[in-house]
C-alpha positions as CSV (number, residue, x, y, z in Angstrom):
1,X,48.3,107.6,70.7
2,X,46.0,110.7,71.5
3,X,47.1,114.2,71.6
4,X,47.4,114.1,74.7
5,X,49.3,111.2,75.7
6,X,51.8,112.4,72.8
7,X,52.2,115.8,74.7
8,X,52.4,114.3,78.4
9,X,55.4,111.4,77.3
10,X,56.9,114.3,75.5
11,X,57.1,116.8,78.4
12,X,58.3,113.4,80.8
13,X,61.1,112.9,78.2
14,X,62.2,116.4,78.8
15,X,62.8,115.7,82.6
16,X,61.5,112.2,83.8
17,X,62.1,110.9,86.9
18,X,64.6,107.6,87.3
19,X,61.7,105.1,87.4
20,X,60.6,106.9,83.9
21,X,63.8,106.4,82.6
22,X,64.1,103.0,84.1
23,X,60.5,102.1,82.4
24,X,61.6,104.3,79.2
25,X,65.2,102.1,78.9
26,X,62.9,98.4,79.0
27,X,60.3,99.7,77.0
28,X,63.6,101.2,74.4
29,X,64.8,97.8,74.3
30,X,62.3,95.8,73.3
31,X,61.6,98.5,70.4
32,X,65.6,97.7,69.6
33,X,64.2,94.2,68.6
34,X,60.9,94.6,66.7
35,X,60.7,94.3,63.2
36,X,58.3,97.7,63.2
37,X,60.9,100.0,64.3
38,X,62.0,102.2,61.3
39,X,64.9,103.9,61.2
40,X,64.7,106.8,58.7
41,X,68.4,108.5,59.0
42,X,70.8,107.8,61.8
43,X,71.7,111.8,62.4
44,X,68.4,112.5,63.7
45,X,66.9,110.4,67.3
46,X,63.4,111.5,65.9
47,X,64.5,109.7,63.0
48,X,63.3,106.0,64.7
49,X,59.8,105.7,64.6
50,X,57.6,103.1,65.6
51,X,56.4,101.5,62.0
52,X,53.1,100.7,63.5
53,X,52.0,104.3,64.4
54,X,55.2,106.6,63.5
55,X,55.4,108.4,66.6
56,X,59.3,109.1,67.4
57,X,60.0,106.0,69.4
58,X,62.9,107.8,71.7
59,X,59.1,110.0,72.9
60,X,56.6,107.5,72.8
61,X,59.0,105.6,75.1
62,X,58.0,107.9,78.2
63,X,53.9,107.5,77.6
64,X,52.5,107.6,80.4
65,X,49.8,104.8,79.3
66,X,50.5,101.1,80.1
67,X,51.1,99.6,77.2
68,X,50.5,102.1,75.0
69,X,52.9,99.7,71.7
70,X,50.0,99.4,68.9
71,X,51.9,95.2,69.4
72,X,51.0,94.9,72.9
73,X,55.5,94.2,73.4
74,X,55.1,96.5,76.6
75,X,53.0,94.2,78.6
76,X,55.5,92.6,80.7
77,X,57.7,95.5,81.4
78,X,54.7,97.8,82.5
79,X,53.5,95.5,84.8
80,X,56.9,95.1,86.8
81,X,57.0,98.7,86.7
82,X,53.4,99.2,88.2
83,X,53.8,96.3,90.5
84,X,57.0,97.7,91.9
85,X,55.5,101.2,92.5
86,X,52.8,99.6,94.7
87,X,55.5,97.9,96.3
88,X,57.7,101.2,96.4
89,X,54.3,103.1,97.7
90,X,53.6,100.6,100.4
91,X,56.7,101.1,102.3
């Protein structure tokens, strides 16, 4: 992740919209799965980091990329999400 990418899905987190969270809740549970998640204490969210590039995966979550997982596990779920937003944008 750039420095900017790491700043723009940290201010989203602050307040994203519901399709952010939506997007941020898939993209959180395939993260839940992956052998590359590290969980470094339990009393801190910041805590879980992605093994694979450490950024805090409760932030990196809300990137605004598309499928910005160093694994490529957000594939699927980002392209629902962009497809639906066409969709959404059309109407």
């Amino acid at each position: 992740m750039d420095v900017i990418e790491i700043i723009n899905a940290w201010k989203i987190a602050n307040n994203p919209t519901p399709k952010q969270e939506e997007l941020a809740e898939l993209r959180g549970k395939i993260c839940d799965g992956c052998p590359s998640k590290k969980v470094i204490t339990k009393k801190l969210k910041l805590a879980t980091i992605c093994g694979e590039c450490g950024c805090p995966i409760s932030k990196k979550i809300f990137s605004p990329k598309f499928n910005p997982c160093p694994l490529k596990k957000w594939k699927e779920v980002d392209t629902l999400y962009i497809e639906e937003k066409k969709i959404t944008n059309l109407i």
